[in-house]
N, C-alpha and C positions, 0 to 999 in steps of 0.2 A: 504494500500500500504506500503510497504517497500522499501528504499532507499538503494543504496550499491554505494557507491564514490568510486571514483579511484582515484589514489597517483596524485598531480601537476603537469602539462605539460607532462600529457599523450596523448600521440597521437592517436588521432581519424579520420581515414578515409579508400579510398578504394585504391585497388591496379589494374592494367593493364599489359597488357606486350605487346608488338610492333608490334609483326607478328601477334595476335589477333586480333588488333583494324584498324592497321592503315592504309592496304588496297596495294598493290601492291607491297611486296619488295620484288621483282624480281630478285635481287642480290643471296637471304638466299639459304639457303642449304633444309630446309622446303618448298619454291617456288619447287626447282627441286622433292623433293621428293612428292608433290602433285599431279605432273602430271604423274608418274610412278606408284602408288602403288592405286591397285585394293582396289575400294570401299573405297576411302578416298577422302572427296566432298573437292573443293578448298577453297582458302582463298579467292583470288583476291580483290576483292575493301574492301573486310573487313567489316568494319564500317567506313570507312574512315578517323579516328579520324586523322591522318596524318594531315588532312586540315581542323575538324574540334576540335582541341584540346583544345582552349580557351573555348568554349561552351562548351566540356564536364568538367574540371576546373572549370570555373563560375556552374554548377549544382552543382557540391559536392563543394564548397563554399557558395554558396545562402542555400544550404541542413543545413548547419555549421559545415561541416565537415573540420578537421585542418590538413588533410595531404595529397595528393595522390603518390603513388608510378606508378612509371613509368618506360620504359627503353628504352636504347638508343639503335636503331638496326646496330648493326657493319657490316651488309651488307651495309646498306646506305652508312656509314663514308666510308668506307674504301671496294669499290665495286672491286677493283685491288689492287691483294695485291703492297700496298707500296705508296698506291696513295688514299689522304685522302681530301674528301670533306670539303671542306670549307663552305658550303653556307648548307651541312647538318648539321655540325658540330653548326653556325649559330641558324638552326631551332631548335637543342634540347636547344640551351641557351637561344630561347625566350621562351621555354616551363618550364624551368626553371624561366626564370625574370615573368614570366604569374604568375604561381605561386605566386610569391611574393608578388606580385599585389593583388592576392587577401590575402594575409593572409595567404596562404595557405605552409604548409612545405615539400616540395618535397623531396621524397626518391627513387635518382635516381641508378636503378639496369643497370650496366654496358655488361650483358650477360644475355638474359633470353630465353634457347633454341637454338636461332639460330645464325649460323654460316656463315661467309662466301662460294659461294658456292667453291671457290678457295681454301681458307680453309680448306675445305672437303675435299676436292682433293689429297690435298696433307699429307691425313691423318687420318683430326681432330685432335682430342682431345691427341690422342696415337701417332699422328704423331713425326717425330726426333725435328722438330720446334714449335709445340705447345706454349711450354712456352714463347718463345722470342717473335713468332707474336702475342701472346695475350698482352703483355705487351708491345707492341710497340702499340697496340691499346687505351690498358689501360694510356698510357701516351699522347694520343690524344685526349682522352677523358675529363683529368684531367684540360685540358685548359678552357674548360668551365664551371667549378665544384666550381668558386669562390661561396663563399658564402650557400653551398648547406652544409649540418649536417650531412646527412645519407647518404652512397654511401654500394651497395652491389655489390661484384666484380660477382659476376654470382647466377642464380638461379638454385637450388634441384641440384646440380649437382649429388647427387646420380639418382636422375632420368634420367637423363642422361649418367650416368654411365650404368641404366638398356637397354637405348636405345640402346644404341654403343654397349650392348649385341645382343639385337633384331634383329640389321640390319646384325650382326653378322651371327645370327643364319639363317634369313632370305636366306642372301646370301650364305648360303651353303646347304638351305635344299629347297629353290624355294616357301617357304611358302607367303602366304598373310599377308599384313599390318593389326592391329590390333590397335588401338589408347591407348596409355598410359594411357589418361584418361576417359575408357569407359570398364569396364568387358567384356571378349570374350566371345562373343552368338554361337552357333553352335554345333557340336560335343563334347565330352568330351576332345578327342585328342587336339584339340584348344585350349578351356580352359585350361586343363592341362598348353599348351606350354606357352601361354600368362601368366600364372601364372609362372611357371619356371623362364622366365628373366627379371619378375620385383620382384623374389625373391632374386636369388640368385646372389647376386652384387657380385665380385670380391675385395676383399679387396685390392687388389694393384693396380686397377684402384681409388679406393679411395684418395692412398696415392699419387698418378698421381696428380688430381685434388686440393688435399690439397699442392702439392707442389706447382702449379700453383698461388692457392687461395693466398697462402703467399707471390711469387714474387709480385703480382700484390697490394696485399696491402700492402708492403713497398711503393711500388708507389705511392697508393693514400695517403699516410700515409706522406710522403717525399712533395709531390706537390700539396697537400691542407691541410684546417681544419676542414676535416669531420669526423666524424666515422667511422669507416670500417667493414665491416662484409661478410655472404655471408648464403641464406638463404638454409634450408634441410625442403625434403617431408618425414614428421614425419608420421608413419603409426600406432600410437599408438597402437601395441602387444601385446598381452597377449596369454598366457600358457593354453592351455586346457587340460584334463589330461592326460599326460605322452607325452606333445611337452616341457617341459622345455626347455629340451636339445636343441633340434629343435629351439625354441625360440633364446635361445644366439647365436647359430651358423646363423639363417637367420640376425637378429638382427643386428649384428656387419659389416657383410659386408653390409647390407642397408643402414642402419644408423650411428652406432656406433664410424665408423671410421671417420665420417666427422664429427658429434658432436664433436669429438676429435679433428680435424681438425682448429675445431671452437675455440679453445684454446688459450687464446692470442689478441682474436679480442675484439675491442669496442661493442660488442653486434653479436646475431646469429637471426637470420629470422626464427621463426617457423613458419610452413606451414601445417597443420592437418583440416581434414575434417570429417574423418571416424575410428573404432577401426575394426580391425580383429584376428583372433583368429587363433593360429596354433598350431596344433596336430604334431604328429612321424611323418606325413607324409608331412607336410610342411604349408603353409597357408590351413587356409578352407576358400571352399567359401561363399559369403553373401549369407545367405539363402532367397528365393525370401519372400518377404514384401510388404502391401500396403504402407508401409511410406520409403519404398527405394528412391532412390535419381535417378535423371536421366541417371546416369553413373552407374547405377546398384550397389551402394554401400549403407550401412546400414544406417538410422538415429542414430548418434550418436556425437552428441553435447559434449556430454564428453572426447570426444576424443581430444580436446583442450585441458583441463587440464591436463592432462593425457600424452601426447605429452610435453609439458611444465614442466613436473614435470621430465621427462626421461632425455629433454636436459639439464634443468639444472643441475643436477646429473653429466651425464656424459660429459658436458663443463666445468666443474670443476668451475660451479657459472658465466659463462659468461652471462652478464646482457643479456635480452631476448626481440624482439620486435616482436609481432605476425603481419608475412608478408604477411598471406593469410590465410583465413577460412570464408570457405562459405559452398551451399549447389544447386546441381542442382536440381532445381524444378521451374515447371510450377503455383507452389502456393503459392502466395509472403505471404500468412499468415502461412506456413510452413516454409519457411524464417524466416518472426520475432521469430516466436517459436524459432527455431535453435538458433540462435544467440544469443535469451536472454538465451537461456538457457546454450550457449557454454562462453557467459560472466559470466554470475554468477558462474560458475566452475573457469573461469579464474580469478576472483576476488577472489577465495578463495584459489589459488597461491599464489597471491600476501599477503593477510593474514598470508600465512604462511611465509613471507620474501624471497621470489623468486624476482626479480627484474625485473620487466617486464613493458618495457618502453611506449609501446602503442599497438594500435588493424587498422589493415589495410584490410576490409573486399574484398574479393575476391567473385564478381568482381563491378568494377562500373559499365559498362556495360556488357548486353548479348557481348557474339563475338563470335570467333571461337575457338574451341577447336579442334587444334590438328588435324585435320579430319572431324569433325563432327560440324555441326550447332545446332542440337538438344536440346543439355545440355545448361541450361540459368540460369547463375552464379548470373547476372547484378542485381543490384540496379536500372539499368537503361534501359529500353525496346527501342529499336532500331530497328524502319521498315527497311530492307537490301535495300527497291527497292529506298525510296526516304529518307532515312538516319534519319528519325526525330525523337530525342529525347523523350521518355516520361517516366519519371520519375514513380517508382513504391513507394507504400507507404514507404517500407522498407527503403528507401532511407532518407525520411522523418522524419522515425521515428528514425533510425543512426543518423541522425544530430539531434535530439532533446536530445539521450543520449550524444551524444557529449556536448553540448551547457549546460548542467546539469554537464557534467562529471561523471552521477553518470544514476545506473540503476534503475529504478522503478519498481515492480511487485509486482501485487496480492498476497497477504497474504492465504494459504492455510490454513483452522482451521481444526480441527481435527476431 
């Protein structure tokens, strides 16, 4: 066996997001868009984690896992605009003080997807008040942030950037809902399209969101003692021969611009799962595989480091804390594999003097994805009908790297 340690007070655990887990938030802009959009299964009760939050906490704590990332869903807080829940507001500071309780270091994400559905309404993201009501949000938020290290003002908003194209696109051409995080099955015409608007981001929708990203962290910056940042879905790229070109032009509106974005912040959230390859003509797609993932994307665990080594480059050195990497699959020993092997690349970042403050694996539990039930991220197996926890090994084995801080693996001889 071979040992590989990680740097002090690395953080080690898993991450969630609100509309996934928690079961009913009827307020979101995701709620309305669930019951409109053909072939996209509901969320409703979720997993309930809503009401069963301490139990999923005490799992990845008893596991020895040192962190969970979580987020506060601003439909609850704040269900009319202007009128902000006290008693929700309440529920995320016990989910915070919970934390505490066990030892555990919450890394509370302030936006992850969804929106008011009022919000929507009068715009989103692109709307004329955008910035003001997210930061009226953002400074209701920060009430209950005593004490909390890590605060991310919103998650991938380049993926969101791709959405706000979709629905776009959608609404002018009457097409069907395709889930961001699932490859489009059907026609080529489909593929194609689904491929088109999570290619090609708009760089000044970027610079929208990075304007945003910045009011909101003076905020949290002004009205607690946390860190700030905000995390991006790294698509680790590469050039096949003669998409150079192609490369920096998809590249920079995907990415590029919000790594740059990232500029300034106490740390950036990388989020990588898969590498893809693009030629003259744009992304290609995953060629089918028996070790594909259940969102139809490649085995490729290198794609961590890979991912990591682009942001730091292009954040001009902003210390890095990886916010989600995982792998859809029905085979938690395809899991372990994954993981150890998207660590040990990630260890060898950190070798090189990349600064990369912890690992927060995506997800603790199965949930919903987006549309779809199918794809099972989870550390954590979850019956739908009667909600009960059951912990897979992986989950086990995470906390035992934790608890080491350090990764062990088989010696390969020659």
């Amino acid at each position: 066996m071979s040992t590989t340690t990680f740097p002090d007070s690395f953080l080690w655990g898993a991450a969630t997001a609100g509309h996934q887990i928690e079961g009913n938030n009827v307020n979101s802009d995701w709620w309305a868009r669930e019951q409109m959009m053909p072939g996209m299964e509901l969320s409703g009760d979720a997993v309930d984690s809503y009401h069963r939050y301490r139990e999923d906490i005490q799992l990845l704590a008893d596991a020895g896992l040192t962190s969970y990332r979580f987020s506060l869903e601003w439909s609850r807080i704040e269900p009319v605009r202007g009128y902000f829940s006290k008693a929700e507001l309440a529920h995320y500071r016990r989910m915070i003080e919970f934390c505490f309780e066990c030892g555990v270091t919450p890394v509370v994400t302030l936006q992850h997807f969804t929106t008011p559905q009022w919000f929507a309404a009068l715009g989103g993201w692109d709307g004329p008040e955008a910035e003001q009501l997210f930061c009226a949000f953002v400074e209701q938020a920060c009430t209950i942030l005593d004490g909390v290290e890590w605060v991310v003002t919103m998650n991938e908003p380049n993926m969101q950037a791709a959405i706000m194209t979709a629905m776009r696109h959608l609404a002018a051409s009457g097409g069907d809902w395709t889930s961001p995080t699932v490859e489009a099955e059907g026609d080529d015409e489909k593929k194609q399209t689904h491929s088109e608007f999570l290619t090609y981001a708009d760089p000044e929708i970027g610079r929208l969101f990075t304007r945003i990203h910045h009011a909101a962290r003076a905020i949290v910056r002004e009205r607690t003692g946390a860190k700030v940042g905000w995390t991006i879905a790294a698509g680790a790229l590469t050039a096949a021969p003669g998409g150079e070109e192609k490369l920096l032009q998809i590249r920079y509106g995907k990415e590029d611009v919000y790594w740059e974005g990232s500029r300034g912040d106490d740390f950036v959230g990388v989020q990588a799962y898969s590498s893809q390859e693009v030629d003259a003509n744009g992304l290609v797609p995953h060629a089918p595989h028996p070790d594909n993932t259940l969102v139809g994307t490649a085995f490729r665990p290198d794609s961590l480091a890979m991912a990591v080594r682009h942001a730091w480059e292009v954040s001009e050195h902003t210390p890095i804390l990886i916010t989600e990497n995982g792998i859809a699959t029905a085979d938690d020993t395809q899991r372990i594999r994954y993981t150890t092997e998207a660590l040990e690349g990630l260890h060898g970042t950190i070798a090189d003097g990349i600064d990369v403050r912890g690992y927060l694996h995506w997800s603790l539990l199965d949930n919903f994805e987006w549309g779809h039930w199918e794809p099972t991220f989870g550390l954590i197996a979850v019956d739908r009908d009667t909600f009960v926890r059951t912990p897979k090994p992986s989950l086990a084995w995470l906390g035992q790297v934790a608890q080491r801080n350090a990764l062990e693996t088989a010696e390969v001889s020659a």
